[in-house]
N, C-alpha and C positions, 0 to 999 in steps of 0.2 A: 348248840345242841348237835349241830350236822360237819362239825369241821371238820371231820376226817373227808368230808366228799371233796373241801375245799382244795385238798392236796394232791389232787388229780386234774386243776384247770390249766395246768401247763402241757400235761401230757394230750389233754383232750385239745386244747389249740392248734396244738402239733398236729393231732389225728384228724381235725376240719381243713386242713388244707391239701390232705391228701384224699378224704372222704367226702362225699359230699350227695344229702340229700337220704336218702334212704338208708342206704349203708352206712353212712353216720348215726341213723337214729337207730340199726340194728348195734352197733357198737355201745350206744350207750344202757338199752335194753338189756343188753346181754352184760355190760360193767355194773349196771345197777338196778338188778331184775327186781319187780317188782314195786321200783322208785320211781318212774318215771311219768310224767304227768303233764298232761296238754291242757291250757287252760283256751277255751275259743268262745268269742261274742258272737260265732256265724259271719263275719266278716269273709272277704273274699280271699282273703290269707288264711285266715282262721277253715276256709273250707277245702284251700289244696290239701293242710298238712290233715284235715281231718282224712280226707281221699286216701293220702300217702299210707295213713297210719292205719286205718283200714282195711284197705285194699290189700295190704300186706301181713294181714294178721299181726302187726306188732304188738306187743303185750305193753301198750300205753296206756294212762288211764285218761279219759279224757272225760272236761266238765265243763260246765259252764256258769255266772254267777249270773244268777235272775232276782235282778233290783228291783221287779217289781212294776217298774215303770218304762218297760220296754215296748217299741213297738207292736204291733200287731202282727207287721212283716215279719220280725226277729222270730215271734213264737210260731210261726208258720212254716221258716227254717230250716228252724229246731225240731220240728216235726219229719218234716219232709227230709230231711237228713236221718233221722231216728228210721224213717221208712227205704230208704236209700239204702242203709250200708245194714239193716237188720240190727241195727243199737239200739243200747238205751245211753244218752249223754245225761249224766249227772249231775244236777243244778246243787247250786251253795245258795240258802236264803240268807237275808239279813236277820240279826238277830230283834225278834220280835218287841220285846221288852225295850231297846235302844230304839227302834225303828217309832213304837208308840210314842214313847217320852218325847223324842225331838219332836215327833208331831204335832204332839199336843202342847207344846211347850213353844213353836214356831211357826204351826201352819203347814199344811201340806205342800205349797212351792214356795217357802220361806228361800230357796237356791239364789230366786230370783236378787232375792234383800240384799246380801252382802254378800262376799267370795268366801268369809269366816262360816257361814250358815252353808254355802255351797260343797266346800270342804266338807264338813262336816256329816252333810248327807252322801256325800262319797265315802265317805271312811263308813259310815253305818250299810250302806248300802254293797259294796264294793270291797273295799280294804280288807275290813272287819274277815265277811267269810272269805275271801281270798287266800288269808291268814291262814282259817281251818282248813282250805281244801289243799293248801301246801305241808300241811304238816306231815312227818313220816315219809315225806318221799327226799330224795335226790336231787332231780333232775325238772325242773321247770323249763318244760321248752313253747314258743310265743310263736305269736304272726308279727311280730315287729318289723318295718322295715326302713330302711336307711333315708328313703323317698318319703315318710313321714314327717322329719321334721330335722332341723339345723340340726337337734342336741344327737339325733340318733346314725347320724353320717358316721360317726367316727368308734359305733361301738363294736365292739367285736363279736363275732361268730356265735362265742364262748364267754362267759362272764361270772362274775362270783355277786351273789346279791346277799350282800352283809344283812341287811335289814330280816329279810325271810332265811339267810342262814343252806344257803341253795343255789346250785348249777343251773344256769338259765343258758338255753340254747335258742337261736333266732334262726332258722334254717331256711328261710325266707327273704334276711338282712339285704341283700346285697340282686336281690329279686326286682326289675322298673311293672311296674304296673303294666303296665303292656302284654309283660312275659307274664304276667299273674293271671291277666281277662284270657288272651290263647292258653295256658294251661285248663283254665272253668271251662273254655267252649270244647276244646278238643278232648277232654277226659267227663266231657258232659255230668260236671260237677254242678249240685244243687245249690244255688244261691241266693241272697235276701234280692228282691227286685227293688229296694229303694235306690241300690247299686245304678240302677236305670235311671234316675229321676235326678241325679246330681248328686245323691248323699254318699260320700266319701269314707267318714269314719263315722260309724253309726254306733249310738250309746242311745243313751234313755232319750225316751221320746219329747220329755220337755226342752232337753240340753240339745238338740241334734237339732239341725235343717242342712237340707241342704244349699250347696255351694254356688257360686256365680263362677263363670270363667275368668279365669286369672288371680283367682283367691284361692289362698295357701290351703293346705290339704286341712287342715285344723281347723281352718276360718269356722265350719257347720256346728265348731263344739264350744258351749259358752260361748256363744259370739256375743254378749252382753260385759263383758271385763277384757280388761286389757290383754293382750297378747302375752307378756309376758307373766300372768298370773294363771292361765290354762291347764293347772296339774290337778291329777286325781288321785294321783297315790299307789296305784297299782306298779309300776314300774322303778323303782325309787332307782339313785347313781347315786347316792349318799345317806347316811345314816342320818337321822332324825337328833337334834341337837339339846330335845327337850321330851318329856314328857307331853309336853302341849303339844309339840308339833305333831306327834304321831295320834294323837287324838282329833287333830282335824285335819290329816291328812295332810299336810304342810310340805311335799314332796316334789323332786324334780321328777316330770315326766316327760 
């Protein structure tokens, strides 16, 4: 649907290495105005590029996907960030009809049962409107970063996401945590306070705890399944090989 954007990930790899950070994201605003789109969980990354994109009047659109089962903290945020910068951030629900059916058909923490049943409330949850809040734009740009996790070391700046058909930009990638908390404190950026408490990568509030020292950043997410079955679907690095897979989320994250 979007391949003519795909035809500019060369030119734009080239232009992140000489750009960086703001002036990157005015470059891509201005290549593909009114495409451009910031998806954020209020995460501590999620809250510089909200800052950057703000602060600077960019013409981004920024959302957020509200599963429903999100902390307390998370929507308190989301708030205090809406009050911060005079926004409104724009939530993607699950779709209602899907979100029922597995309910009533699984159980409200059916996640817990199997990884097949956990998937699956990701994809309804998460994937599903992810999907709709990508459509028509361009440009998908993330709080990813490289200190996440082994898969995400080796990804670039700039990336083509066959699956959603869209330019994903991570302007944050190559960011150590360290550099992330002195950016929060010194631009006196509003943050979730579980941040404080050990929780690292915060999602819904049944799948999230937080971490012990010297456990992987991921350890707080699904810490009930193996390590290497921890994907939700939101970030895919390959296409889905099936119809099934993409219906329960089946993806590398």
């Amino acid at each position: 649907m979007n391949q003519a954007a795909k035809n500019y990930i060369d030119d734009l790899l080239y232009q992140s290495s000489r750009l960086i950070g703001v002036d990157f994201l005015k470059l891509l605003t201005d290549t593909f105005p009114g495409q451009v789109t910031f998806s954020s969980s209020f995460s501590f990354e999620d809250q510089v590029i909200t800052q950057q994109i703000l602060n600077n009047q960019l013409p981004v659109k920024i959302f957020t996907l509200d599963t429903g089962r999100m902390f307390p903290e998370t929507y308190s945020t989301w708030s205090s960030t809406n009050a911060a910068y005079n926004t409104t951030i724009k939530a993607y629900y699950p779709n209602q009809d899907s979100l029922q059916d597995f309910i009533e058909t699984n159980g409200p923490n059916s996640f817990y049962e199997s990884v097949a049943n956990r998937k699956q409330c990701c994809f309804i949850r998460k994937v599903e409107p992810l999907q709709r809040a990508l459509k028509e734009n361009s440009v998908w740009i993330t709080g990813l970063r490289a200190e996440h996790s082994g898969d995400r070391k080796d990804l670039p700046l700039v990336e083509w996401d066959e699956s959603n058909q869209i330019i994903k930009y991570h302007p944050l990638l190559h960011w150590t945590t360290e550099e992330v908390k002195q950016y929060i404190s010194a631009n006196h950026v509003p943050y979730n306070p579980l941040h404080d408490k050990g929780f690292v990568s915060i999602g819904c509030a049944p799948c999230t705890r937080a971490i012990k020292p010297g456990e992987d950043f991921r350890a707080g997410r699904w810490w009930w399944e193996d390590a290497d079955k921890k994907e939700c679907g939101l970030h895919e690095h390959q296409p889905p090989s099936s119809k099934e897979e993409l219906s329960t989320g089946v993806i590398i994250k």
